[in-house]
C-alpha positions, 0 to 999 in steps of 0.5 A, a space after each residue: 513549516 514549508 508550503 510548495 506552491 501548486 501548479 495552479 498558482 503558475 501562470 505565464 508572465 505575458 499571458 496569465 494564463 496557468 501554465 506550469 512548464 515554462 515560468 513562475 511569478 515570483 512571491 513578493 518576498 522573493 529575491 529578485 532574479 535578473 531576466 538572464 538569471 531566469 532564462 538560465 534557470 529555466 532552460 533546464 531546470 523547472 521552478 517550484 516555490 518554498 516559503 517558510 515562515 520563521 522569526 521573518 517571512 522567507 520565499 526562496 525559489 528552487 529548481 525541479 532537478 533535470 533528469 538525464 535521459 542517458 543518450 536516448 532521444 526522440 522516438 526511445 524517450 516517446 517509448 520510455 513509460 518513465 520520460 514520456 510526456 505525451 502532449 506535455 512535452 513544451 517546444 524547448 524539449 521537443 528541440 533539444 530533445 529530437 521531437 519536432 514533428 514526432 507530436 501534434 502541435 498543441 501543448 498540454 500540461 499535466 492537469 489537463 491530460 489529467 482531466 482527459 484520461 479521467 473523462 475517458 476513463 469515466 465513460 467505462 463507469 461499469 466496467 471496472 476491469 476495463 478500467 483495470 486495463 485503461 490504467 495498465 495501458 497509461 502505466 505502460 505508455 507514461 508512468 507519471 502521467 499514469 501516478 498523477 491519476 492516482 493521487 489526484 483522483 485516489 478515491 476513484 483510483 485505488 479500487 481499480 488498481 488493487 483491491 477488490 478490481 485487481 482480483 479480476 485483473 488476476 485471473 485475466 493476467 495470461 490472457 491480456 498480458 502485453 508487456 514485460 513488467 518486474 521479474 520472474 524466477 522459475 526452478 530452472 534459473 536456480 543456481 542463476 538468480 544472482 547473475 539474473 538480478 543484473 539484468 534488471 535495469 535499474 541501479 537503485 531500487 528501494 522496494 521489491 514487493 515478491 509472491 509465489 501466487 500461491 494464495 492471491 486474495 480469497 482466490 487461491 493459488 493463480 501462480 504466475 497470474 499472481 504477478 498483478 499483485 506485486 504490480 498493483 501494491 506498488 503502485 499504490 507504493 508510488 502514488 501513495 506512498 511516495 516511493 519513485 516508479 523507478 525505484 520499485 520492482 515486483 517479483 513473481 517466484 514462479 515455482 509453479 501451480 497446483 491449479 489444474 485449470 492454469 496447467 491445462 490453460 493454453 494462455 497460460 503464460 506461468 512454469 506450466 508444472 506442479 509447485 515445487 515444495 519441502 527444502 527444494 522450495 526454501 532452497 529457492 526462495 534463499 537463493 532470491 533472497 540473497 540475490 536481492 539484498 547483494 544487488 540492492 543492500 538497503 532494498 526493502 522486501 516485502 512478502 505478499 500473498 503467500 500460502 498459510 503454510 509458508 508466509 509465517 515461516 518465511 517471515 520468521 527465518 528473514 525478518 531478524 537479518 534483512 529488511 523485510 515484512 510481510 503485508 498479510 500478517 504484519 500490515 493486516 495486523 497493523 491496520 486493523 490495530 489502528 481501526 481498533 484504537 480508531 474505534 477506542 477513539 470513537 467511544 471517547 475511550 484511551 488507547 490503554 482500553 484495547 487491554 479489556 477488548 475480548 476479540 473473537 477471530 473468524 479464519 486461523 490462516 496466517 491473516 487472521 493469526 496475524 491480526 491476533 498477535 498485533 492486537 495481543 502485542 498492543 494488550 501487553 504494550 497497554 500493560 497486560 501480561 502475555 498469558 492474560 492478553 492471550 485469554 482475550 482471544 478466541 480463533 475459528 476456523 472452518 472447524 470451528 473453535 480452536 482449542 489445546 485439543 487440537 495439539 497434533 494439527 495446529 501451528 505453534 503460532 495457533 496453539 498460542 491461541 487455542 483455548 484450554 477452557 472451552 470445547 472444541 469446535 464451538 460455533 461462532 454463535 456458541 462462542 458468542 454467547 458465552 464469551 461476549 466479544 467486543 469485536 469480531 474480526 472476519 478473515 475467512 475469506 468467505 461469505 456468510 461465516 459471521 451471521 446475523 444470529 452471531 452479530 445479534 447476540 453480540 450486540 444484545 450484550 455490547 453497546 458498540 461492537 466492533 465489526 471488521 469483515 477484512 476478506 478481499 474481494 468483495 465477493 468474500 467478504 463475510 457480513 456487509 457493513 448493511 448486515 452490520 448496521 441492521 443486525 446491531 440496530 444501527 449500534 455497530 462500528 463497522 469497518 471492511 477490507 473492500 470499500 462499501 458505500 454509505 449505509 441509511 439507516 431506519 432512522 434516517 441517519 447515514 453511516 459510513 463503513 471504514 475502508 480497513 485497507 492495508 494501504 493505510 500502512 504499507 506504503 508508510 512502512 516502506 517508505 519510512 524504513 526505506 528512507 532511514 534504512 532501518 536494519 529491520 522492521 521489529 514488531 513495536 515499529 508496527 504498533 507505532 505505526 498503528 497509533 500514529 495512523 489512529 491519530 489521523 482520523 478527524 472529528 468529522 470523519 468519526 461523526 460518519 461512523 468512521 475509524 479510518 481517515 478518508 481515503 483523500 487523505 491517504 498521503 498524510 496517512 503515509 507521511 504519518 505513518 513513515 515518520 513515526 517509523 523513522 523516529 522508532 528506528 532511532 529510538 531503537 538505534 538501528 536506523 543506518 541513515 538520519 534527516 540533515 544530509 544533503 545540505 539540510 542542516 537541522 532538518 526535521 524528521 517531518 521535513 526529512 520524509 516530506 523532501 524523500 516523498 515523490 511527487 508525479 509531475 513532469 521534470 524537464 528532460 535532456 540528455 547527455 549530449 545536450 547537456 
């Protein structure tokens, strides 16, 4: 194994005091470097530390490679979000740099203007959008100061930045908009989206995450407003995930809204017309499509928040030929197959179990019809056929049950579902009662539609149900992990999409709910299948991803009541995650790209991912003319 030494074990040679920027004490295994051989190293490029344990004990010291930043200097590298240091900037860079005087005299390092944002940033403790704000304002002034943030301090970080914080920051988008971030495609650029790709300024790019805003969240259609969703997933994508800042671009196809408040909003900042629906709409979206895979062939895309009506037939048109899934029905889908198998896990029970688990599924709307068909294809892969893993499942909406009946109105994807054997419309109750589901999954985006007569009643008939209310914000979640726990008389193994503090119970005992949050996965996903350029992302990579996911979850943490690792150890969920898809796409032999390039001979996948994945710190900094 490989261990990188922390910024904290730096110190300065004359002074011992921790300081990251300019030397390193060399391990005692080291190979001794002369005083010359060091200032040559260290004039450009940063030392990080390896040490690998074998046969023998080897320490090698290795360089943080020099980023060029292409002719700019002074004042353009203090308004660059991607060479901005801030305070950070040492002496030596200042000099060459053309800084002198453009900063106060004091040198910070990372860590310490890590701490100084998280204490500003502390103070507005009520104030989530606010805090929404502080964090875009870092991200556009400095955006590896703005990723340490977020993996230094994820647990406080992720709620601001996505999920249930980003929903608010939304539907402020026109109103405190400041700056130009990603793209935009409007009905008027068709014909021009293949030349407008070019002026993205970036010559690689390794994610694109693209919506329409026409379903943001449980909020409905925000058109243009929706931007903040693509934005806020890759950031997650970068600090989660590991996906460099500059390799990442989100897309709004502003092809309008139907939202008759935004049309009559004079901030509104979106293509102020109806949405374009039909064939014209397709005709659109293939001509993105085709522009983003010319300019960027190995790019992966990911669809996000789109309507019901659209995300399924997207997915299903693209996914075969290009590099692409969609995070509400394939990632939902996937994560909540891992907190099921977490759940299996929790009750001493194999993963092969999830072939007996009778689910009953509150919303039909593309996440819930997703969520049921990886839950269906992880049954078959436990052994079950296709028809009798159907005939464990029961799908509502807001009309109740969905059955054969219902023919003439459902999708092909519903009518799978739909029951032959149980009347139509049947209340979650009723449907309770006489099918005795071990889990029910909420995805209705409204509260209240699993109830306290239902959990009851499932609970008198199952040991441990399993309870997932998967709606985004908060506010639409449809039981609270409280509701849960007290209707169930503390029996309920509980997970949700938004995060919920501990629960005491009446015995004294604390639970602690399960964050069932597609971050889980997605940056995983990307990352692995961006690494090995994989053709495309086929259903059983997902279930892979899943299982691997479900393993990272410790004893301790299932003690708490928990399906879901922490939150702190989200990047090992990603690099877990990323791993198993690369080693699947092998399997399936449509991996474009293999561990051991660049000089690595022998390299593991483990190794592979863990050299690919970013880490936020402050690389040193030239440009062209000093080189």
């Amino acid at each position: 194994s490989a261990l990188t030494a922390p910024p904290s074990a730096f110190r300065n040679l004359s002074t011992g005091r921790q300081d990251p920027r300019r030397f390193a004490v060399l391990l005692p295994a080291a190979p001794m470097l002369c005083r010359g051989s060091l200032r040559r190293a260290t004039r450009f490029g940063r030392l990080r530390f390896h040490r690998a344990y074998g046969d023998g004990t080897d320490a090698r010291a290795r360089f943080l490679k020099p980023l060029d930043a292409r002719h700019s200097d002074g004042w353009d590298i203090l308004n660059n979000p991607l060479w901005n240091k801030g305070t950070a900037f040492t002496w030596a860079e200042r000099e060459r740099l053309g800084l002198r005087g453009l900063l106060p005299a004091q040198v910070r390092t990372i860590e310490e203007q890590v701490s100084n944002f998280v204490t500003q940033l502390s103070a507005m403790d009520d104030q989530p959008l606010m805090q929404n704000l502080m964090l875009q304002d870092l991200q556009a002034r400095n955006e590896t100061l703005y990723h340490r943030v977020l993996v230094d301090h994820v647990e406080k970080m992720a709620p601001l930045v996505y999920t249930p914080t980003v929903g608010a920051a939304c539907q402020h988008f026109s109103s405190r908009y400041q700056r130009s971030r990603g793209m935009f495609f409007t009905p008027e650029d068709a014909g021009e989206m293949g030349v407008m790709m070019r002026n993205w300024p970036r010559s690689e790019t390794q994610v694109v995450v693209v919506t329409d805003g026409s379903r943001i969240l449980g909020l409905g259609d925000l058109g243009a407003n929706g931007m903040g969703i693509p934005i806020g997933k890759l950031a997650l994508y970068c600090a989660v995930g590991g996906i460099a800042p500059h390799r990442v671009l989100p897309v709004m196809l502003d092809f309008g809204t139907n939202n008759e408040s935004l049309l009559r909003d004079p901030l509104y900042r979106g293509y102020r017309q109806p949405r374009v629906t039909g064939d014209r709409y397709y005709a659109l979206v293939d001509e993105f499509v085709r522009a983003v895979f010319s300019r960027f062939p190995n790019v992966l895309l990911q669809w996000e928040d789109f309507s019901s009506d659209k995300a399924s037939n997207l997915l299903a048109k693209y996914r075969e030929n290009y590099l692409c899934f969609n995070d509400d029905i394939q990632g939902t889908g996937a994560t909540v197959l891992a907190g099921v198998l977490g759940a299996l896990r929790l009750q001493r029970r194999p993963p092969e179990d999830i072939r007996s688990l009778r689910v009953a599924v509150v919303g039909a709307g593309s996440a819930g019809i997703g969520v049921a068909q990886a839950l269906h294809m992880a049954m078959q892969q436990a052994g079950l056929s296709a028809k009798a893993a159907y005939s464990n499942f029961y799908i509502l909406d807001q009309d109740g049950l969905q059955s054969k009946a219902r023919f003439s109105s459902l999708t092909e994807e519903q009518m799978a579902f739909a029951r032959a054997d149980l009347p139509d419309g049947m209340a979650l109750e009723e449907v309770v009662e006489q099918a005795k589901p071990h889990l029910v999954l909420g995805l209705s985006g409204k509260r209240g539609t699993i109830s306290e007569a239902a959990i009851r009643k499932m609970a008198a008939a199952v040991e441990r149900p399993i309870v997932m209310p998967l709606s985004n914000p908060t506010s639409s979640c449809e039981i609270t992990p409280e509701e849960a726990y007290e209707w169930s008389d503390g029996r309920a193994i509980v997970a949700t999409g938004s995060p919920f503090e501990p629960v005491a119970l009446a015995d004294g005992s604390i639970k602690t709910p399960s964050q069932c949050n597609n971050m889980y996965i997605f940056p995983g996903i990307g990352l692995g299948a961006s690494i090995c350029q994989s053709e495309t992302i086929p259903d059983s990579m997902l279930y892979e991803s899943a299982v691997a996911l479900s393993r990272v979850t410790d004893e301790e943490e299932m003690a708490r009541g928990s399906v879901f690792p922490s939150i702190s150890k989200i990047r090992q969920c990603s690099h877990a995650v990323a791993v198993a898809c690369i080693r699947h796409a092998h399997d399936l032999g449509i991996a474009k790209a293999s561990p051991g390039c660049d000089h690595n001979r022998g390299e593991t996948y483990e190794q592979w991912v863990t050299r690919k994945m970013y880490y936020p710190e402050y690389a040193p900094i030239y440009t062209s003319h000093t080189r």
